[in-house]
C-alpha positions, 0 to 999 in steps of 0.5 A, a space after each residue: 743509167 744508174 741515176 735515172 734507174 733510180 730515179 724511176 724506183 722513186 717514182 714508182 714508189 712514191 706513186 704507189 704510196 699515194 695511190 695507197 696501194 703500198 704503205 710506206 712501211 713496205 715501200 721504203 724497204 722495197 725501194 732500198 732493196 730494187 736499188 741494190 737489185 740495180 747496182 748489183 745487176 750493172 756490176 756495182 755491188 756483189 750480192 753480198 755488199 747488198 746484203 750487207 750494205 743495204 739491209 744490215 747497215 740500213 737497219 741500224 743506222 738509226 738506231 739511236 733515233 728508234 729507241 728515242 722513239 720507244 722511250 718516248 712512248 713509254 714516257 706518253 704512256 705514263 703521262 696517259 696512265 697517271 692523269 697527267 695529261 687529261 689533267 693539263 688540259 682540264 685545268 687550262 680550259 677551267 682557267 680560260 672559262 668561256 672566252 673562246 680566244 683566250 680557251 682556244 690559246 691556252 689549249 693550244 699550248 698545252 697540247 704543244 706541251 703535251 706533246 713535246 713529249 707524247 705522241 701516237 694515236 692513242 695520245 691524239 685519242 685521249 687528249 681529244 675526247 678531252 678537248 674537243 667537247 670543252 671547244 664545241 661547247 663554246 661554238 666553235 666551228 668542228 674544223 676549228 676545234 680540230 685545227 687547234 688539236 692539229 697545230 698544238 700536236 705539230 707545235 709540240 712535234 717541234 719541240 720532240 727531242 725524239 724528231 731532232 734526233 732523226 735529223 741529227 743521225 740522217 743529216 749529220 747535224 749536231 744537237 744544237 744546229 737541229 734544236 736551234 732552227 727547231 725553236 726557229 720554226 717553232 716561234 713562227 708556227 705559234 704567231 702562225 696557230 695565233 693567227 689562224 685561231 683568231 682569224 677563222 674566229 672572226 670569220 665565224 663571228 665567234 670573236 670575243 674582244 673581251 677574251 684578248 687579255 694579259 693573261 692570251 699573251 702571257 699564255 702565248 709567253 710560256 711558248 717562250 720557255 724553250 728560247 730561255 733555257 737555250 739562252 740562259 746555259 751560258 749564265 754562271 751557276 744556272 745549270 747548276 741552279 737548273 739541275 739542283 732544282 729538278 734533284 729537289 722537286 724529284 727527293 721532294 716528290 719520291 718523299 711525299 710519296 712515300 709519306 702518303 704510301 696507301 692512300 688515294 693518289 694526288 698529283 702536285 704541281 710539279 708532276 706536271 712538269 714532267 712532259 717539259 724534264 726532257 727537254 729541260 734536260 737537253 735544252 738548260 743542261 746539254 743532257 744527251 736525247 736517250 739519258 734524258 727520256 730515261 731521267 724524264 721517265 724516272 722524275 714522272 715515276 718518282 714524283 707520282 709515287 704510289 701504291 703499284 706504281 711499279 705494276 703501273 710503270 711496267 705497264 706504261 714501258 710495254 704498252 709505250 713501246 708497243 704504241 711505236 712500233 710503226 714508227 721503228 720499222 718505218 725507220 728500218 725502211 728509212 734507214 735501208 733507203 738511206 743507205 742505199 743513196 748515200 752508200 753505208 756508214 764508214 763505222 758501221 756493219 758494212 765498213 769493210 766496203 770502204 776498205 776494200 774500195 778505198 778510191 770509189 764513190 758510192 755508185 748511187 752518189 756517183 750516178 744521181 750527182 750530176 742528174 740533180 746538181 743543175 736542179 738545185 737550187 744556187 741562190 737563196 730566193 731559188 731555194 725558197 720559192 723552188 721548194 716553197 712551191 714544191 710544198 705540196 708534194 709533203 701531202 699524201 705520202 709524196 716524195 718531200 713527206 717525212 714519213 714517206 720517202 722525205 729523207 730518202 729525198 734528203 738523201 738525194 739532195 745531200 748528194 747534190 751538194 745541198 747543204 745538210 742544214 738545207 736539206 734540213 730547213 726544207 724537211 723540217 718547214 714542209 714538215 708543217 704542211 704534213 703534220 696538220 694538213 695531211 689526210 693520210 695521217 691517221 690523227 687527222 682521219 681520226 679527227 674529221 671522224 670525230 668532229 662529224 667532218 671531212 679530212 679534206 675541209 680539214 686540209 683546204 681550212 688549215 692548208 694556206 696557214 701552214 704553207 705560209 708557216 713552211 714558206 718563212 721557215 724557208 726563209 729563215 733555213 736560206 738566211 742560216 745555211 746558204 750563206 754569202 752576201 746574196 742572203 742579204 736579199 732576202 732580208 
């Protein structure tokens, strides 16, 4: 009774976000807490294990990805602040001049650099009033131009330490694991964002042959970075060469700096490296998530350095933070729904619950186990077409959105017995379809707004790119995490 109990909950909240009547911001907790109303009414848990177990060790489960989430906004605050980012993607559309393929690229991958460490509303905002006018002066279509913003934020949401954090911390995966079917995922995205650009230009007679160049593939060659700091950590001396260069760059900048203390600012070359210093950090030299978003924050201020620069930098850690709020309370939800399926953490605030029943499995784990396991998926092609087919229900705050009740169904499918990196390939591919198709994402409404369109063109022209996308890194998570001789066939 408990399984299906909690199974109808989820059914219920998943509806009531769809049907917008609830946020997701109040239906994760409320979820969590019906479910440990059910346990506590069939005699699983007292109301104190509830308590606890649920609420207090729900709240910080994720704890390291929360503050991941405020000094990633902070460091998107600054960015925004000192010019950095308008800078960017000034300054590529000036190279790309008036060839629509090569000016859609290039801004392609400068927003996925942008936002590798940038993100929220706010970001979306500045960076579109930016972009979208040098876009539409070229001609291109309004879904076009917004396409182009959409993939670039996705792309570069790949490349968020802060997004592989939650992974980590939800899934129990290791840094590396997470990173490395990211860049995967990644490299398929940036072929997939190529190809809708140049075929939706065709299709609106706005290719321009002349613009397929050396300098689109060498463009499309700086998505690339990523895959050259992975593979390169194991060369001698290049940590070492890796960390002695940013050391320089940051005593270079903090001088140069302070030798033009007074006088109008002037950003160099190497501030703008500093959306990628995160991800250098923990890429090129294994820098844990939270002292790399603080160093990359201290290398933004040092090599930017000028008068009130502090006044300006407590301005960017308050309104950063304040931008990420949302995102914090709906991890205190997603946590609280974790904890409630797959039973508190062994070292948490609700240890004791081990302790006192050392023998028992978490009621929830015991009870939806054999409701889901004959569901899952045993073969690599079931679970790539079974979930490739399931990719819908990632649109509209569904049961497979992240930011809906995503990881709660993680959650589920952990306790089935899927594999963690499984669960993950399935969360992180259909991930895509969310992030740029999405209506209920308030970029994507904010965008149709702008470009003078609807949310749902938005969907229908970006929809079949991104479900292919989510359906080769199906593909790629069954070739890595289910294993066996039976993988080989999808080869």
């Amino acid at each position: 009774m408990i399984g299906w109990g909690v199974g109808f909950l989820f059914l219920v909240a998943a509806a009531l976000m769809v049907a917008r009547v609830l946020p997701a911001l109040l239906a994760l907790p409320l979820l969590a807490t019906g479910i440990g109303v059910l346990l506590v009414g069939a005699g699983q848990l007292t109301w104190q294990e509830m308590w606890v177990g649920i609420w207090v060790d729900g709240s910080l489960r994720l704890a390291e990805p929360m503050v991941i989430a405020l000094l990633g906004g902070m460091l998107s605050s600054w960015l925004q602040k000192t010019g950095i980012a308008s800078d960017l993607v000034r300054g590529g559309a000036e190279l790309a001049g008036d060839r629509p393929w090569l000016l859609s690229v290039l801004i392609l991958g400068l927003v996925a650099v942008l936002f590798s460490a940038v993100g929220g509303l706010g970001a979306v905002i500045m960076v579109g009033t930016v972009v979208l006018p040098i876009l539409h002066s070229l001609g291109l279509r309004e879904y076009i131009s917004a396409g182009v913003l959409l993939f670039g934020m996705s792309l570069g949401g790949l490349l968020n330490p802060g997004n592989w954090a939650v992974y980590k911390t939800v899934l129990g995966l290791d840094e590396a694991e997470v990173s490395g079917y990211a860049l995967w995922v990644f490299g398929v995205m940036a072929i997939g964002a190529a190809v809708f650009v140049g075929v939706e230009l065709a299709r609106t007679r706005l290719w321009v042959w002349s613009g397929w160049r050396w300098e689109s593939v060498g463009w499309l060659g700086v998505l690339a970075v990523p895959w050259v700091l992975r593979s390169w950590v194991t060369v001698p001396g290049w940590r070492w060469g890796l960390g002695w260069g940013l050391g320089c760059l940051t005593l270079w900048g903090l001088g140069q700096g302070i030798r033009r203390w007074g006088q109008t600012p002037r950003l160099a070359w190497y501030a703008y490296l500093t959306p990628l210093v995160p991800l250098i950090l923990i890429l090129g030299l294994g820098v844990p998530f939270i002292p790399a978003f603080l160093l990359g924050l201290a290398y933004g201020f040092a090599v930017t350095l000028r008068r009130g620069g502090m006044n300006l930098l407590t301005g960017a850690i308050l309104e950063g933070a304040a931008s990420v709020v949302a995102a914090v309370v709906l991890m205190l939800g997603i946590g609280m729904t974790l904890s409630a399926v797959l039973g508190p953490t062994p070292t948490g605030a609700a240890a004791a619950w081990y302790t006192t029943h050392p023998d028992r499995v978490w009621p929830v784990l015991a009870a939806m186990q054999p409701l889901i396991e004959p569901l899952i998926p045993t073969s690599p092609w079931g679970y790539v077409v079974g979930f490739a087919l399931l990719a819908p229900l990632a649109l509209y705050r569904g049961p497979l959105n992240v930011w809906g009740l995503g990881y709660g169904m993680g959650g589920v499918l952990l306790s089935a017995g899927l594999p963690a990196g499984a669960v993950m390939g399935v969360l992180m591919s259909l991930g895509v379809i969310q992030g740029v198709c999405d209506p209920t994402n308030t970029h994507n409404v904010w965008l149709a707004n702008e470009v003078k369109t609807d949310v749902h063109v938005l969907m229908r022209k970006t929809l079949p790119y991104a479900w292919g996308i989510a359906v080769v890194g199906l593909i790629i998570a069954a070739q890595r995490y289910l294993g066996g001789e039976t993988s080989g066939a999808l080869l």
